[in-house]
C-alpha positions as CSV (number, residue, x, y, z in Angstrom):
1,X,-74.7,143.9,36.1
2,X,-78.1,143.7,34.4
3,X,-81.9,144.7,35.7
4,X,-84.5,143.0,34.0
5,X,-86.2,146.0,32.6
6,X,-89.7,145.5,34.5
7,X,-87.8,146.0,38.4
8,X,-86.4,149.4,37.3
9,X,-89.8,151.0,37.7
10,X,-89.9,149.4,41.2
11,X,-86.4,150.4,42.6
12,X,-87.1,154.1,41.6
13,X,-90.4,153.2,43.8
14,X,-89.2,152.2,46.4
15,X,-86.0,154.0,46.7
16,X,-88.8,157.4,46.3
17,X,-90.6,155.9,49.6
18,X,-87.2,155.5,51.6
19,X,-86.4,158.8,50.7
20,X,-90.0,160.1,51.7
21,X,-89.4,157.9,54.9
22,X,-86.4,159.6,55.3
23,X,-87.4,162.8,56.2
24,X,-88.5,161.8,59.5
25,X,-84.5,161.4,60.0
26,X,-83.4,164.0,58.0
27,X,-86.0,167.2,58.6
28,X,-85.9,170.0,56.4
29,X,-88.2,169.4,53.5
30,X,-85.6,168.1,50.9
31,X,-85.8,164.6,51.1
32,X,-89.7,164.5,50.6
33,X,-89.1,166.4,47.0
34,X,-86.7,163.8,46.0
35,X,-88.4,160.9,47.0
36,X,-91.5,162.8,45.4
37,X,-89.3,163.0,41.7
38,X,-88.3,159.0,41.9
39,X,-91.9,158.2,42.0
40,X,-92.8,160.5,39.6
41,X,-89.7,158.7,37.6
42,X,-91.1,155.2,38.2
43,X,-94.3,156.1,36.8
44,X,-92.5,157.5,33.7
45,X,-91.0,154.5,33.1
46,X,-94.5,152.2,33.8
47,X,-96.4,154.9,31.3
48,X,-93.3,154.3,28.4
49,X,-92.6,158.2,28.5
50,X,-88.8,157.3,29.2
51,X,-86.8,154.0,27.9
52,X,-83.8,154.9,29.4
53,X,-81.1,155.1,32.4
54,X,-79.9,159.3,31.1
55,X,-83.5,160.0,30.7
56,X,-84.7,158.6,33.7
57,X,-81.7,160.4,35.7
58,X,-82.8,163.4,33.1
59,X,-86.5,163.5,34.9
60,X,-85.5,162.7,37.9
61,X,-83.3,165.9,38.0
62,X,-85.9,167.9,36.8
63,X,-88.7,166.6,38.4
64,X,-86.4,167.6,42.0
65,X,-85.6,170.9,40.8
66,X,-88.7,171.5,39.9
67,X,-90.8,170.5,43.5
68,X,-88.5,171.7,45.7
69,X,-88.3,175.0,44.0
70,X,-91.8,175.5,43.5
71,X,-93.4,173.6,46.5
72,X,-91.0,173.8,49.8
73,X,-91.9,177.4,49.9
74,X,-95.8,176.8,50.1
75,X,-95.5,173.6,52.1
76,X,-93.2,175.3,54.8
77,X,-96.0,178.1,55.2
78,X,-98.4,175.5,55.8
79,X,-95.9,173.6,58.0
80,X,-93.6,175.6,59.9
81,X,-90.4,174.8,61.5
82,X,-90.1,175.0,65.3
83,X,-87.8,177.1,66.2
84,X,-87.2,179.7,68.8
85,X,-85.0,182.4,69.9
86,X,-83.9,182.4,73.5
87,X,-80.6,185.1,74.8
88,X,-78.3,183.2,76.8
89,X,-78.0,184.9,80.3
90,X,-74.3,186.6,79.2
91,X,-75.8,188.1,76.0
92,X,-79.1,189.7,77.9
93,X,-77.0,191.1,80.8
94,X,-74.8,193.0,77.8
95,X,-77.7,194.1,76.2
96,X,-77.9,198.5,76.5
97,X,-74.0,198.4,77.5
98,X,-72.2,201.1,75.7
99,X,-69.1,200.2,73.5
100,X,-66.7,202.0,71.4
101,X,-66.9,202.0,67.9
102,X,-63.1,201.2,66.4
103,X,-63.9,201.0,63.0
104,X,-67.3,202.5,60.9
105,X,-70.3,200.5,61.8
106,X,-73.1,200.1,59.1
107,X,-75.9,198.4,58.0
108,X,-74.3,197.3,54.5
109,X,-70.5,197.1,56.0
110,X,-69.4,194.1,57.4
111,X,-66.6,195.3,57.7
112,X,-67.4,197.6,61.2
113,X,-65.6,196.7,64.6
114,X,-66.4,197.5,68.4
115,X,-64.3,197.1,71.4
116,X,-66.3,195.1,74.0
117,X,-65.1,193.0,77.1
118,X,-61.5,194.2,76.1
119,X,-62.1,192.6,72.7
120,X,-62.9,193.8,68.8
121,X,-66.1,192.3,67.6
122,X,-67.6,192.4,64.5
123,X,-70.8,194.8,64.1
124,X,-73.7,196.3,62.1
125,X,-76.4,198.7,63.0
126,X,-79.8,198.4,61.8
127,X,-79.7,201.9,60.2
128,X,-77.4,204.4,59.2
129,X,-73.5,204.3,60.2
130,X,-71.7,205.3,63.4
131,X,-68.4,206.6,62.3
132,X,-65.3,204.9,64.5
133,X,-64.1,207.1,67.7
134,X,-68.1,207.2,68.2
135,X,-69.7,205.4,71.0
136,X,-72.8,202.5,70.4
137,X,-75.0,200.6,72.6
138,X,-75.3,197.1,72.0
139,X,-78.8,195.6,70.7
140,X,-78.4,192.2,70.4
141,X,-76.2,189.0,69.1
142,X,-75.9,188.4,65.2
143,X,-74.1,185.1,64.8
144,X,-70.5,185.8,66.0
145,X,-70.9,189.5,66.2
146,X,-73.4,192.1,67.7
147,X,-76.2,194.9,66.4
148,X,-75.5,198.1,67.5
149,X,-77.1,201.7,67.6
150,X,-76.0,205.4,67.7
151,X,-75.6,206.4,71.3
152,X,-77.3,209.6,72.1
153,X,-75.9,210.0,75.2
154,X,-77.5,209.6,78.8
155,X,-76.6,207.3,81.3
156,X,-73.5,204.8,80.9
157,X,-74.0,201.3,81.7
């Protein structure tokens, strides 16, 4: 298959302006950079500073690389995501409950284990360790697992 050599300018045109248009679909910033590189590639190729297919895929590549790493950072500052944080109703009512520690819990370890709701979960604390036999009150959810702290003692929940 053969492209007259004036429409490749104008598919790496357009095909920058779908991808730009895209982002409304696909949120997250990426797409806009890509999209931004194919223009930036069409215009290389209207200018004569690429001839072509490996260098236009060549300056395309870097072009991407180069926006997204030093742009999405400055653009997502200006434009930040929307996103919140909201406990559901079972994780709030365990928050303060003491646990056991079964395995050493620390901030580096990933490796640390409590027993809660006749179950082992995974968990870190936010400083320190808690050695296992010790006892920990839950501070909130991380992903699958849960933040814990050194219980001083006091009133069991």
């Amino acid at each position: 298959m053969s492209f007259d050599p004036n429409t490749i300018p104008w598919i790496w045109f357009i095909g920058g302006i779908l991808m730009m248009l895209s982002e409304f679909l696909v949120p997250g910033l990426l797409m806009v950079f890509l999209g931004g590189a194919a223009v930036i590639t069409a215009i290389g190729l209207w200018i004569g500073l690429i001839d072509s297919f490996i260098a236009s895929l060549v300056l395309w590549s870097v072009s991407s690389l180069t926006l997204t790493l030093s742009l999405r950072r400055l653009v997502r500052r200006f434009f930040p995501a929307e996103s919140s944080f909201q406990a559901v109703e079972e994780d709030s009512d365990a928050y303060g409950t003491i646990v056991d520690v079964v395995e050493t819990v620390s901030y580096d370890n990933d490796h640390g284990r409590i027993r809660f709701q006749g179950t082992s979960w995974p968990a870190t604390c936010e400083e320190g360790a808690i050695p296992k036999g010790q006892k920990a009150k839950l501070l909130c959810r991380s992903n699958i697992g849960w933040v814990v702290e050194t219980y001083s003692g006091g009133d069991i929940l």
